[in-house]
KOLVEX-646592 format. One record per residue: x, z, y of N, C-alpha, C, O in turn; residue in three letters. Coordinates in steps of 0.1 Angstrom, whole numbers, padded with zeros to 4 digits, always signed. Each point is the difference from the previous one (the first is absolute). Layout:
BEGIN
XZYXZYXZYXZYala
...
//
This chain:
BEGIN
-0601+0320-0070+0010+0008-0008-0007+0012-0006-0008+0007+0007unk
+0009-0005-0021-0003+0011-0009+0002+0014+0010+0008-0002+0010unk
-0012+0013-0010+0000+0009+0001+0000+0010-0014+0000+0013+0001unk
+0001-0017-0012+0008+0011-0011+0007+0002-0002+0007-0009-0005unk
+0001+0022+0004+0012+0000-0004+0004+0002-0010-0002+0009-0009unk
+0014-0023+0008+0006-0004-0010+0009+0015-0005+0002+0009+0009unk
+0002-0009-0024+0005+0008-0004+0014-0006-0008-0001-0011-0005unk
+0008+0016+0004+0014+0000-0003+0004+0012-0013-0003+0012+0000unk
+0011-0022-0011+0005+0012-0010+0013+0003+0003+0003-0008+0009unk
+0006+0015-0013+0014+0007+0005+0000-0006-0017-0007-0001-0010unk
+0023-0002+0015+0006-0005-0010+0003+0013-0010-0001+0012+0004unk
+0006-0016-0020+0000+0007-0010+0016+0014-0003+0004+0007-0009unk
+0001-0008+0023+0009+0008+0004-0003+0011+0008+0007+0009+0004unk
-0021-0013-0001-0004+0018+0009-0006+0006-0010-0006-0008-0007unk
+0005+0022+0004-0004+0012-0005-0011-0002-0004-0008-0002+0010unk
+0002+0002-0022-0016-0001-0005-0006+0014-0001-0012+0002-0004unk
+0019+0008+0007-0007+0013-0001-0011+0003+0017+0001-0004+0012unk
-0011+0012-0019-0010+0003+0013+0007+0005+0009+0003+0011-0004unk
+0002-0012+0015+0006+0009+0013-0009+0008+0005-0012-0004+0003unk
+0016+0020-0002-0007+0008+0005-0007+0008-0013-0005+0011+0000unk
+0007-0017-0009-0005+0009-0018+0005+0012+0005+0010+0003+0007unk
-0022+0006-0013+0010+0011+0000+0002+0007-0012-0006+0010-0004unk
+0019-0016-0003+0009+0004-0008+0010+0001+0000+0007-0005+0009unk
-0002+0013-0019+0016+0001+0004+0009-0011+0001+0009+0001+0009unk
-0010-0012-0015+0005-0008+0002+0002-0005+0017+0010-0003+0007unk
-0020+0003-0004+0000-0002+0014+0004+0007+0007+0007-0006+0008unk
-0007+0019-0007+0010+0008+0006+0015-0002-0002+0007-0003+0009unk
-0004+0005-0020+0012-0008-0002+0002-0014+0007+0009+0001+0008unk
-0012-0007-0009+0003-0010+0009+0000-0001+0015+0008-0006+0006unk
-0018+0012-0002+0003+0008+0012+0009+0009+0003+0004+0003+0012unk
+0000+0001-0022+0020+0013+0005+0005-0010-0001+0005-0001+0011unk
-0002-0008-0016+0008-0011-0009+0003-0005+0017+0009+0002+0009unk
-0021-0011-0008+0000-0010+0015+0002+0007+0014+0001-0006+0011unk
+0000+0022-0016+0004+0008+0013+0012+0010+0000+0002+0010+0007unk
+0006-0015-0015+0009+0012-0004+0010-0006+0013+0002+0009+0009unk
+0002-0018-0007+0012-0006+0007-0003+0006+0017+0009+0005+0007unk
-0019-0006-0004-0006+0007+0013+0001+0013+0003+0002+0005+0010unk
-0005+0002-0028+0003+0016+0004+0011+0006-0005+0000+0012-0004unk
+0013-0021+0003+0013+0004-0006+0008-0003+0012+0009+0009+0003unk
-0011-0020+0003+0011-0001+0013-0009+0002+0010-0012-0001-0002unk
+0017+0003+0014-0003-0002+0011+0000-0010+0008-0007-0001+0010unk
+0014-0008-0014+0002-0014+0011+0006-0009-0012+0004+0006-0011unk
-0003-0015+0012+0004-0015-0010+0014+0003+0001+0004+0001-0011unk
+0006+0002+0021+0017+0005+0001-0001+0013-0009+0011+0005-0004unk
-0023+0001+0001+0008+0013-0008+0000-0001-0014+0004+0008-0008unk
-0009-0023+0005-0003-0004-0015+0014-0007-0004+0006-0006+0008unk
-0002+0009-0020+0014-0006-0004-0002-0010-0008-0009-0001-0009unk
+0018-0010+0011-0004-0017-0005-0001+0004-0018-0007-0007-0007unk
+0012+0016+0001-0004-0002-0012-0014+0004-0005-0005-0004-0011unk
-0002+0012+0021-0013+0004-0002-0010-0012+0002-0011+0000-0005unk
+0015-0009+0011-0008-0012+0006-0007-0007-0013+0009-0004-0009unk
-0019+0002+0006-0008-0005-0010+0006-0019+0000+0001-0008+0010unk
+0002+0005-0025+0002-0014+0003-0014-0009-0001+0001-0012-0001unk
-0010+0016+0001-0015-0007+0003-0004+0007+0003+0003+0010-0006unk
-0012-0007+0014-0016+0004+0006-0008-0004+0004+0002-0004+0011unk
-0017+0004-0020-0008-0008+0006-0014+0009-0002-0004+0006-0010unk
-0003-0009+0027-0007+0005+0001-0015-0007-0006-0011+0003+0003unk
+0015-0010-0010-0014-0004-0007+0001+0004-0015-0006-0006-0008unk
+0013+0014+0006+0002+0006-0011+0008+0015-0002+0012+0003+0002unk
-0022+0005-0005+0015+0012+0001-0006+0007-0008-0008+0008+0004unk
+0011-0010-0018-0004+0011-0011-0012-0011+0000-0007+0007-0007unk
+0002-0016+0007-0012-0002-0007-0011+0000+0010-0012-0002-0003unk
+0017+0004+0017-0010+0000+0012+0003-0008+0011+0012-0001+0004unk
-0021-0005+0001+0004-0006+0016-0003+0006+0006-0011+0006-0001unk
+0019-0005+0010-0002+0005+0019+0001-0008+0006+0003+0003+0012unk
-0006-0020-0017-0007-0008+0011-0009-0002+0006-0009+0008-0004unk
+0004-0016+0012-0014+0001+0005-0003-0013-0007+0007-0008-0007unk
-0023+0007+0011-0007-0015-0007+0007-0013+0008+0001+0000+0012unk
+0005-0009-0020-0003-0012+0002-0010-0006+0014-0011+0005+0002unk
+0015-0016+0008-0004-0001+0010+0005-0015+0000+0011-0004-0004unk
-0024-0005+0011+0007-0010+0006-0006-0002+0012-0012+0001+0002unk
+0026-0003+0008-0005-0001+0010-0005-0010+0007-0002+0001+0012unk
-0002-0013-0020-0002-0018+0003+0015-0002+0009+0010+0007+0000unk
-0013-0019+0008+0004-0006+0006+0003+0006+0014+0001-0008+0009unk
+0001+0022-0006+0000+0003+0010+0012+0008+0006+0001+0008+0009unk
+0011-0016-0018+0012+0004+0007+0007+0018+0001+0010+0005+0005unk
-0022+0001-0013+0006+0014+0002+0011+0008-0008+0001+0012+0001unk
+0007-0019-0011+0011+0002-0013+0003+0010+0005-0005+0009-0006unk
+0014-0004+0017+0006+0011+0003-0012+0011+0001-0002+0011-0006unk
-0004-0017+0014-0004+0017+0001-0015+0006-0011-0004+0011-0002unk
+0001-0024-0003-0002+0005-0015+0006+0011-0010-0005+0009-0007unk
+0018-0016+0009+0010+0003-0008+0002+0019+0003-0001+0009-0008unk
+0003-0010+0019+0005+0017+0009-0019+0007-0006+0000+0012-0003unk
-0009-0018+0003-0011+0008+0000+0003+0000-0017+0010+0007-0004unk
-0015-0011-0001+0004+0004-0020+0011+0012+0004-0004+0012-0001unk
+0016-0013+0004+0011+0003-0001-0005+0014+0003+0000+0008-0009unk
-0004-0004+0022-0005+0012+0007-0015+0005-0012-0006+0011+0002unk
+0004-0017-0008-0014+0004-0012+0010+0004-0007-0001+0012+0001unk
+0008-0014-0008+0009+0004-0016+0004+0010+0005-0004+0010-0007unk
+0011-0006+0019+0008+0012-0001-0008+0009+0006+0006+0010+0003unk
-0023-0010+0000-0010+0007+0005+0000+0006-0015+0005+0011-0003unk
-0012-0022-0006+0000+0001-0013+0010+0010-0006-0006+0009-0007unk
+0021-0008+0007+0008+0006-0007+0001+0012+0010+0009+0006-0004unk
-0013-0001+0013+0002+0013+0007-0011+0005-0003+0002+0012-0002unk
-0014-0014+0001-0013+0009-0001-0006-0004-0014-0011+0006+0000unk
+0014-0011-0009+0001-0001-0014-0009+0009-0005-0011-0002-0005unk
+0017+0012+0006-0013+0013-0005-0005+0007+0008+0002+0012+0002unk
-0008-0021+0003-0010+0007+0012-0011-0012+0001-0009+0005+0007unk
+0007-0017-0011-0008-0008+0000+0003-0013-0015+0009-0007-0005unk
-0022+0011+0002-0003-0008-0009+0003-0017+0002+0006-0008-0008unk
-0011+0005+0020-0001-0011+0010-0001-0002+0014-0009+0003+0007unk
+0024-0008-0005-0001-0001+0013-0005-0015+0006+0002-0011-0005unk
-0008+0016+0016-0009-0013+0006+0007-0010+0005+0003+0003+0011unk
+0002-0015-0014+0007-0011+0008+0003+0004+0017-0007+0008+0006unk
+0014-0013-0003+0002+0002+0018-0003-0014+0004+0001-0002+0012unk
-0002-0006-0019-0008-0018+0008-0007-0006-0011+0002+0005-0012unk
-0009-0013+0014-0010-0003-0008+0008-0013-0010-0005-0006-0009unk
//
């Protein structure tokens, strides 16, 4: 078995801007992807008309806050794949301007 790792492209619906630029734009996108966090306190203090009818975190303003692409072969791990990306994005969207790049948490 190969030992290189294969690479994966993200489909044409995540954000083509550099994550971590530092431009305004990016900042903006960062208040943008954090405003909901520092407006309510809890998901019950948010009112259903505020609720965004899409959000996606591979896109927000022109940026992803997902992590890379991963396959895990044949080894059964979908869920907790799934929870490790998941726990990467919102690393990503909380410390945003504080790292250019955050390091994966599994390989």
């Amino acid at each position: 078995m190969s030992k290189d790792k294969k690479t994966y492209a993200k489909s044409k619906l995540s954000g083509q801007k550099k994550f971590g630029e530092d431009t305004q734009e990016f900042r903006d996108s960062v208040e943008h992807a954090q405003s909901f966090g520092k407006k309510y306190q809890s998901i019950e203090d948010m009112p259903d008309s505020m609720v965004p009818e899409k959000w996606d975190f591979r896109n927000i303003k022109g940026y992803d806050y997902t992590g890379e692409l991963r396959d895990q072969g044949a080894c059964g791990s979908c869920f907790t794949m799934g929870f490790v990306q998941t726990i990467e994005a919102r690393m990503k969207l909380k410390y945003a301007q504080q790292a250019k790049k955050l390091e994966p948490i599994s390989p």
